[in-house]
C-alpha positions, -999 to +999 in steps of 0.1 A: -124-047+714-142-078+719-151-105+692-180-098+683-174-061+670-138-072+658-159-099+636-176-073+626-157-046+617-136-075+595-165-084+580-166-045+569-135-045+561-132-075+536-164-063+518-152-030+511-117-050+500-139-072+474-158-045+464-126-024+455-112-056+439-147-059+416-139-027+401-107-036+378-123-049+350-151-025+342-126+003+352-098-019+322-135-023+299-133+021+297-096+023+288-091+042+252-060+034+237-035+016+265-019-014+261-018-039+285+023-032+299+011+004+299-016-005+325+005-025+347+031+003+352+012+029+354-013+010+381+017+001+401+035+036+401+004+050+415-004+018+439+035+023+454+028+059+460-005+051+474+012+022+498+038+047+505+019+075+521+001+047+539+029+029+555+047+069+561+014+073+578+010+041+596+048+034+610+059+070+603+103+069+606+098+031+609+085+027+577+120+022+557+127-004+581+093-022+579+102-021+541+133-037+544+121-063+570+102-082+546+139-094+536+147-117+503+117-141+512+095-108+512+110-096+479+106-129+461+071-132+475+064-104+462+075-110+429+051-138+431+025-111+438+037-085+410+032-119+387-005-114+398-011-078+384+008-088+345-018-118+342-045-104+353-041-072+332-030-093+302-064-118+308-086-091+310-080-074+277-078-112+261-110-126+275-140-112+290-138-102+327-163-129+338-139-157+329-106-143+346-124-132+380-137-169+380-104-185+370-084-161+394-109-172+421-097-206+430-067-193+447-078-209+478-077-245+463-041-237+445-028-220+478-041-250+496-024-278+473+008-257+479+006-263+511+005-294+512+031-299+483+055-276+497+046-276+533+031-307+541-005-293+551-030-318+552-061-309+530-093-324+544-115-348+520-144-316+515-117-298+500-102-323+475-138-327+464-144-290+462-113-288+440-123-314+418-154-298+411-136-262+402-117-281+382-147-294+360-158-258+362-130-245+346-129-270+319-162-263+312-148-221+300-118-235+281-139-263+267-160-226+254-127-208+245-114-238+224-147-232+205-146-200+200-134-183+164-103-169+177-076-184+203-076-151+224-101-162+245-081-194+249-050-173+259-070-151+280-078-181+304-043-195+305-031-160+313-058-160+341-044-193+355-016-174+362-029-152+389-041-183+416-005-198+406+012-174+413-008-162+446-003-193+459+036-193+457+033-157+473+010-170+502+036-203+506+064-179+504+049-154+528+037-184+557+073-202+550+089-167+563+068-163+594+048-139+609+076-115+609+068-104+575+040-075+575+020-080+543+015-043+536+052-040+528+052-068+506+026-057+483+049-025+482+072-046+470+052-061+442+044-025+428+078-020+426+090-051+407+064-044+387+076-007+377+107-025+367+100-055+350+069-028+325+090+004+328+114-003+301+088-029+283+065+004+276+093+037+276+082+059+265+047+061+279+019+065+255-013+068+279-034+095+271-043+117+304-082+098+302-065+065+303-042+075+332-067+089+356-088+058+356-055+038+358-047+062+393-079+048+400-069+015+399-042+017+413-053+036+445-088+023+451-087-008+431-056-023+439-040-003+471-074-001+494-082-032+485-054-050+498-053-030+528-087-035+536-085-072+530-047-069+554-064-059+584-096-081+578-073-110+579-067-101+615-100-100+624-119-133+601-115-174+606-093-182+568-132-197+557-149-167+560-122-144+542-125-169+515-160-168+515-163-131+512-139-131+485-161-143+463-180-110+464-152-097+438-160-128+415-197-125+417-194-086+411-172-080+387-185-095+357-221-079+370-204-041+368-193-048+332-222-066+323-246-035+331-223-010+323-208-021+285-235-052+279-208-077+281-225-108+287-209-141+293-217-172+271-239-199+288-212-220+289-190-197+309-223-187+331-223-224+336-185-236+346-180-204+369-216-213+386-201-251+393-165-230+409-187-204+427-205-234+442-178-255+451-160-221+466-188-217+484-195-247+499-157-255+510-161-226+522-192-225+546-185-266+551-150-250+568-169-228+589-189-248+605-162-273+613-149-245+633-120-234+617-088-217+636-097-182+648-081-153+632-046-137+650-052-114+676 
């Protein structure tokens, strides 16, 4: 396939991943009577069966062995990545969806820092600049939590820190291995820690049958496309325009719950994840045209 279709068809392909992403808090906003535990294992068990027929599918009798290939560097990786799924669940039923999407979106700038800290990645001068300015952006929410009449909010956004945190130790983790570790698996893997760590948190279950078909839903569309569709667009996009197209999920999400359930956020939220979109953005595009390294073939 030549480049230009392959750019394409990634292009495709990390839309539809963004646009899966965007769903999870409107789909968290129409939840009864779960609890937050509940949500994670229940999101995960149907996410690993999900993953499961795809990777049966995909490598067929090679599919145990492309499990266990990931090794301990996969497992703890990850780990890392199951850390993702408890704070953003948690966040979400804290603070309003608006404020952990934009929070969760600066995992480029954390990623990046832990390469450099761990790995010794140089970060270019646009992107310490960029991450300054998300910074401000984000003090800008908390600045609106710490006013707020309760500290939920407050913990909400802390929670949500959580996510880029911890997705950058899973992207350090994942690069330190090599390329021999197949991302699809990995994410596997994260389901399953995460049925272990919530299963005996939440036993016995509670979920009413509602609750648990839009948590399938989640965990299928939102969570399990998703990161398959952004897997293989990886293969296909330059790191800056994956990045870029990420955003989609932080522009959209809050847009679904705010038609859908009127939640609207404050001004000054409106105005600190504006300033991180922005700087996102513009590291972003500023990458692109400094011709960044092609994608893997």
């Amino acid at each position: 396939m030549s480049a230009t279709p392959r750019r394409a068809r990634g292009i495709a392909l990390m839309a539809m991943a963004a646009l899966a992403w965007s769903s999870g808090g409107l789909i968290v906003r129409q939840l009864e009577a779960t609890a937050a535990w509940e949500i994670v294992f229940w999101r995960s068990v149907f996410m690993a069966l999900f993953l499961s027929a795809f990777l049966a599918a995909r490598y067929g009798r090679l599919a145990v062995t492309r499990v266990r290939a990931v090794g301990a560097g996969g497992v703890l990786a990850g780990t890392m990545l199951a850390g993702t799924f408890f704070f953003f669940i948690i966040s979400l039923t804290m603070t309003t969806v608006a404020n952990t999407l934009v929070i969760m979106s600066v995992v480029p700038f954390t990623a990046a820092f832990a390469g450099w800290l761990v790995l010794g990645e140089r970060i270019a001068a646009r992107t310490w600049a960029a991450m300054a300015a998300a910074l401000a952006g984000i003090a800008l929410m908390f600045w609106d939590s710490l006013g707020s009449a309760s500290d939920e909010a407050l913990i909400g956004n802390l929670l949500a820190l959580g996510v880029p945190i911890c997705m950058a130790a899973n992207i350090v983790l994942v690069r330190s291995a090599g390329a021999a570790i197949d991302m699809v698996p990995t994410v596997l893997v994260a389901g399953l820690v995460s049925i272990v760590i919530a299963g005996p948190a939440i036993w016995p279950p509670a979920a009413p049958l509602h609750d648990i078909a839009l948590i399938a839903l989640m965990g299928v569309v939102q969570l399990g496309l998703g990161c398959i569709c952004a897997t293989m667009a990886m293969r296909e996009l330059r790191a800056a325009e994956v990045g870029l197209l990420g955003l989609l999920e932080t522009v959209l999400g809050p847009l679904w719950v705010w038609l859908a359930v009127g939640e609207a956020p404050s001004a000054s939220a409106l105005a600190g994840g504006s300033i991180v979109i922005v700087a996102l953005a513009a590291n972003e595009l500023s990458g692109l045209r400094r011709g960044a390294a092609p994608a893997a073939d």
